[in-house]
Residue frames relative to the residue before (quaternion, step in Angstrom):
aa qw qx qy qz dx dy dz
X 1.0000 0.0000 0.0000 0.0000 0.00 0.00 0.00
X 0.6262 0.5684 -0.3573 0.3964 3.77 0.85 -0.81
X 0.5335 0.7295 -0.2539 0.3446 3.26 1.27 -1.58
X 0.7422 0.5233 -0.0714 0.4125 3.04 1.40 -2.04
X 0.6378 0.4035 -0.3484 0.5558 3.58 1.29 -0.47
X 0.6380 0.5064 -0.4926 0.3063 3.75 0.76 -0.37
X 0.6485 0.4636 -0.3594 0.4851 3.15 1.26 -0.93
X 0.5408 0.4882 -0.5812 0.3626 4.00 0.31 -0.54
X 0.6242 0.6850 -0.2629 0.2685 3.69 0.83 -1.67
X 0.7825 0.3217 -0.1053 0.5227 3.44 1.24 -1.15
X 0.5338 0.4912 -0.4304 0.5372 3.73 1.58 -0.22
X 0.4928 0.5215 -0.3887 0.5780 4.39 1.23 -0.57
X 0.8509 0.1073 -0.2961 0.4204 3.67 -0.51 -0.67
X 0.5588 0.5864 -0.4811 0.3351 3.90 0.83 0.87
X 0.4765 0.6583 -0.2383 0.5318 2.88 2.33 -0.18
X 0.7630 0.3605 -0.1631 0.5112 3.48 0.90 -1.21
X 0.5843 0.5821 -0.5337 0.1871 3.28 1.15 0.62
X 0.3009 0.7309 -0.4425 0.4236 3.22 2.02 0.07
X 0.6123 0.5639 -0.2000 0.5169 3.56 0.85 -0.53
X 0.6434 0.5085 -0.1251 0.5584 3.97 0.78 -0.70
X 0.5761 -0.6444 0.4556 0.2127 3.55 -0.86 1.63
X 0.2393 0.8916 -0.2250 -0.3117 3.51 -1.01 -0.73
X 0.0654 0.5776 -0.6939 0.4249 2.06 0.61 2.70
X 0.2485 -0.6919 0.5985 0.3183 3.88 -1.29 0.26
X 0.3841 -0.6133 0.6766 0.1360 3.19 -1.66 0.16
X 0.6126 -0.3711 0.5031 0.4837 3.60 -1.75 -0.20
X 0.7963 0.3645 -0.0778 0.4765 3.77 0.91 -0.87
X 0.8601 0.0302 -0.2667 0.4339 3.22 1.23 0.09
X 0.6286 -0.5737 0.4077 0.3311 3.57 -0.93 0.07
X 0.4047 -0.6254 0.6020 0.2876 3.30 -1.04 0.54
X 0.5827 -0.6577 0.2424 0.4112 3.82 -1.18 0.35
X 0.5699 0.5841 -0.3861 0.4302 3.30 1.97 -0.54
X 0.3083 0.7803 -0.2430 0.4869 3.70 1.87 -0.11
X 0.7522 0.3324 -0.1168 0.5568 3.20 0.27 -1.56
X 0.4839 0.4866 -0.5136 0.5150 4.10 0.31 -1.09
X 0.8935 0.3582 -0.2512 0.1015 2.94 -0.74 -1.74
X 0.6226 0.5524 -0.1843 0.5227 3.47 1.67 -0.85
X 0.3792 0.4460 -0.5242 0.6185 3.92 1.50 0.15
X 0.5191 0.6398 -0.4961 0.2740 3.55 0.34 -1.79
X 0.6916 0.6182 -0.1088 0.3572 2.95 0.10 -2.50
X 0.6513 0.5392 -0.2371 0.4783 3.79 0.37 -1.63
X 0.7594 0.5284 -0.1649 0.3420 3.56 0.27 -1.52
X 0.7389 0.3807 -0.2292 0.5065 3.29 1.20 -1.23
X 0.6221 0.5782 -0.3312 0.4110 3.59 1.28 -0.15
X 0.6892 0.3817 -0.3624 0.4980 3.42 1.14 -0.56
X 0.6183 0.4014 -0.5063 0.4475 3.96 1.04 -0.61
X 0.5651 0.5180 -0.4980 0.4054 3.97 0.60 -0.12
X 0.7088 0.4713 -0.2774 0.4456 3.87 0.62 -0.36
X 0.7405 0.4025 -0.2846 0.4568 3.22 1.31 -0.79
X 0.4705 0.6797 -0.3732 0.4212 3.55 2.08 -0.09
X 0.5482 0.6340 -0.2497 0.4850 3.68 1.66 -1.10
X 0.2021 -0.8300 0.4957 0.1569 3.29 -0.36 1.04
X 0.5328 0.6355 -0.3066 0.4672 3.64 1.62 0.53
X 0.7592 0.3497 -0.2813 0.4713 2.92 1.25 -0.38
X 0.2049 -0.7963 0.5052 0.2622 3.62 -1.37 -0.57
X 0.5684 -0.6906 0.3554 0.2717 3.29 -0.39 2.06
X 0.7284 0.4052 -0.3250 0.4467 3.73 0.70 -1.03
X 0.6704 0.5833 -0.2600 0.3778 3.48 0.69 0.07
X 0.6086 0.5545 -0.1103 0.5568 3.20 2.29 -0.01
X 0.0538 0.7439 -0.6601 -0.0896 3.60 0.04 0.56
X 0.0349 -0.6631 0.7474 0.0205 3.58 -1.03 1.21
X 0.0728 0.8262 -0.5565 0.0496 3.18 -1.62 1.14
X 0.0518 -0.8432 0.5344 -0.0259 4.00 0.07 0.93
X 0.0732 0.5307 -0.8439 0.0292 2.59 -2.15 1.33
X 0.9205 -0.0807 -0.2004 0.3255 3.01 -1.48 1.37
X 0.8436 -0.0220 0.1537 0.5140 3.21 0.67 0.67
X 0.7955 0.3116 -0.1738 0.4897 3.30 0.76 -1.74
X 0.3049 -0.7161 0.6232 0.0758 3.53 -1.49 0.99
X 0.1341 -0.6979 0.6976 0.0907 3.37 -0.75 1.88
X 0.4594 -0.5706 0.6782 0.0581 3.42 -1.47 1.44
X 0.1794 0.7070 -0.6839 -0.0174 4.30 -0.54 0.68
X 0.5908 0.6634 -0.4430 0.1207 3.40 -1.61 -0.58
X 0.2723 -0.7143 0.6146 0.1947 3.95 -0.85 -0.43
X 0.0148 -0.8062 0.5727 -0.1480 3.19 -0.40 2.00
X 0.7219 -0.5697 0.1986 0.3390 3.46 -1.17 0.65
X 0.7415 0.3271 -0.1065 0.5760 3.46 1.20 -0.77
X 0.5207 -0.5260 0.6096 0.2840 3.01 -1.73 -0.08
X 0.6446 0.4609 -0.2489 0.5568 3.77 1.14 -0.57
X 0.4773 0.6031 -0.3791 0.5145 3.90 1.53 -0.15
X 0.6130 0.5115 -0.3653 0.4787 3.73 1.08 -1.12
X 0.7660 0.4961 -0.2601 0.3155 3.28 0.49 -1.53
X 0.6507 0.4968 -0.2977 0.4911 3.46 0.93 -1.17
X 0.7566 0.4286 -0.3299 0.3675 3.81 0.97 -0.63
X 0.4783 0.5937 -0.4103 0.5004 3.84 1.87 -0.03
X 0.5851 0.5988 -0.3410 0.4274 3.39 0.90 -1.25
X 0.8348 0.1971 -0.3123 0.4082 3.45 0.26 -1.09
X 0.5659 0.5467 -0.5177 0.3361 3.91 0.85 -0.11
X 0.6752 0.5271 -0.3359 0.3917 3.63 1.44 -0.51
X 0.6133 0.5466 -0.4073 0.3990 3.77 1.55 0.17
X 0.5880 0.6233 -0.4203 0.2984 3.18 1.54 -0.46
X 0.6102 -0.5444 0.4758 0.3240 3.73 -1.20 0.78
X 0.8421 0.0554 -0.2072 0.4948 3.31 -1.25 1.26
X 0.3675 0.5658 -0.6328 0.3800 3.75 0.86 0.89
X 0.0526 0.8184 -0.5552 -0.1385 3.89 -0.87 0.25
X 0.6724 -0.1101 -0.1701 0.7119 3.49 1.81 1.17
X 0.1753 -0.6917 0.6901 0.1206 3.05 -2.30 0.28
X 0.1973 -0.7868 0.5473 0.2059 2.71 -1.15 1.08
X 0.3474 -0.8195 0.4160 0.1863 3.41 -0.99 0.41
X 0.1636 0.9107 -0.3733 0.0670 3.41 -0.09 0.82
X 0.2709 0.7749 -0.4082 0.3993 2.83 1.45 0.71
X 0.2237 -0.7971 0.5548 0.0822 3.67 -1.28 0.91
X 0.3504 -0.5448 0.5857 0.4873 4.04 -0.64 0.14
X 0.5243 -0.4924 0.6527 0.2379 2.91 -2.22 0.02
């Protein structure tokens, strides 16, 4: 079922790219931008939900250009780390932010 929402998640924002400029800005994304940052989005959350430490619903993962904003409130302090580590292995990440709190 998860599999099934990543893929609904990334077949929706391939729709709305018909919708998306495509020139970028400081504020927005070009459309080859957008693709690639769902791209980006997708492979971070199936990497978190692959971690059997962590919990995907407990992660808000969100990219623009590249950069991955980490949200949410996870049990540990070693949950944050283990969940930067893997958004920084994913191809075409070029930072994370981390904003995630414990509980």
């Amino acid at each position: 079922m998860s599999q099934f929402k990543i893929l609904s998640v990334f077949l929706a924002a391939l729709m709305l790219t018909n919708i998306t400029a495509c020139s970028s800005t400081k504020t927005q994304e070009s459309t080859g931008q957008y693709i690639d940052d769902v791209s980006i989005t997708t492979e971070v959350k199936a990497a978190i939900l692959n971690e059997p430490t962590l919990k995907v619903a407990e992660i808000n993962v969100e990219t623009f250009k590249g950069v991955v904003q980490l949200s949410g409130f996870v049990r540990s302090q070693e949950n944050i780390q283990t969940a930067v580590r893997i958004a920084s292995n994913i191809k075409g990440v070029r930072s994370v932010k981390n904003d995630m709190r414990m509980k």
